[in-house]
N, C-alpha and C positions, 0 to 999 in steps of 0.2 A: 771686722766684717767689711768687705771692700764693696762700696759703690752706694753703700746706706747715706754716707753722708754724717756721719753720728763721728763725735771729738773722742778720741781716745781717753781713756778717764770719765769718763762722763762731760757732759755739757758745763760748763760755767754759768754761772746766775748774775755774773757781770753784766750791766748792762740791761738787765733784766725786769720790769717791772712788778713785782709780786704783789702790788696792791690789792690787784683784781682778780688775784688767784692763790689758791692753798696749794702748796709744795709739802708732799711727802715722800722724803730718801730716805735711804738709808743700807746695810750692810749686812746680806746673806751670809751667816757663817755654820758650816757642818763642822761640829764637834768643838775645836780650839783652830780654823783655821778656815778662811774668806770659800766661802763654793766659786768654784774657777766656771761652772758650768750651768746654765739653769735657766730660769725664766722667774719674775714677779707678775701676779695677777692680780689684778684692782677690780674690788668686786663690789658693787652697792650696798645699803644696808639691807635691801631684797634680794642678797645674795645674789645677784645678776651682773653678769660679765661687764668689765668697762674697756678695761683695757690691760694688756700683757704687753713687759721689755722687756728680753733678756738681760741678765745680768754680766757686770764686767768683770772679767778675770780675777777681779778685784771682791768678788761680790756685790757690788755696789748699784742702787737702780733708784728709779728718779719718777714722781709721776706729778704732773702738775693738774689741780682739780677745783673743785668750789667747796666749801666750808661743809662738813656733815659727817656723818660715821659711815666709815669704809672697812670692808676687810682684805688685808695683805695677803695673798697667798703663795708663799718660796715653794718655787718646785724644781726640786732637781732629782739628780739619778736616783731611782731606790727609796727618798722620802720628799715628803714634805710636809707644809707648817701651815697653819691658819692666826692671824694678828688682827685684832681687832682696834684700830683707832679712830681718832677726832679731829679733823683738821679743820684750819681755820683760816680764813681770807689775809694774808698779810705776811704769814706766818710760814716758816719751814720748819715741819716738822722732822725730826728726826729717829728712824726704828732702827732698831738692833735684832734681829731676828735671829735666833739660835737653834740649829737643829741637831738636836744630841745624836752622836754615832751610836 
């Protein structure tokens, strides 16, 4: 996407201080192969909106946040997926989200 500003691949954590923040990525996949198109939804544990990025070619999506339960939600063409996890101040967490064809 041209003029966003965003590193092809995702952002790097180089240089990055995650002391003071919970990282949760990870990797959209429909069926056996990465969603080329879509979007991730960060949603509270009040199921309340935080934040959406689209996902990379790659499937891949990035959200950095403070320690607590969140839910994931992949959305792309035709389906999507609800993931429930626990992030934690330090820490990168890592999802694998699968949406069967």
């Amino acid at each position: 996407m041209s003029g966003c500003g965003a590193v092809v691949g995702g952002v790097s954590l180089d240089n990055i201080d995650i002391s003071t923040q919970a990282v949760i990525q990870g990797v959209i996949t429909y069926g056996d192969v990465p969603a080329s198109v879509g979007y991730a939804r960060l949603l509270d544990r009040n199921d309340e909106f935080v934040a959406e990025v689209p996902i990379s070619k790659q499937g891949e999506f990035r959200f950095f946040t403070v320690s607590g339960d969140w839910t994931i939600v992949a959305l792309i063409p035709g389906s999507n997926s609800r993931t429930q996890v626990t992030a934690e101040l330090g820490k990168v967490l890592d999802v694998d989200i699968v949406i069967p064809k």
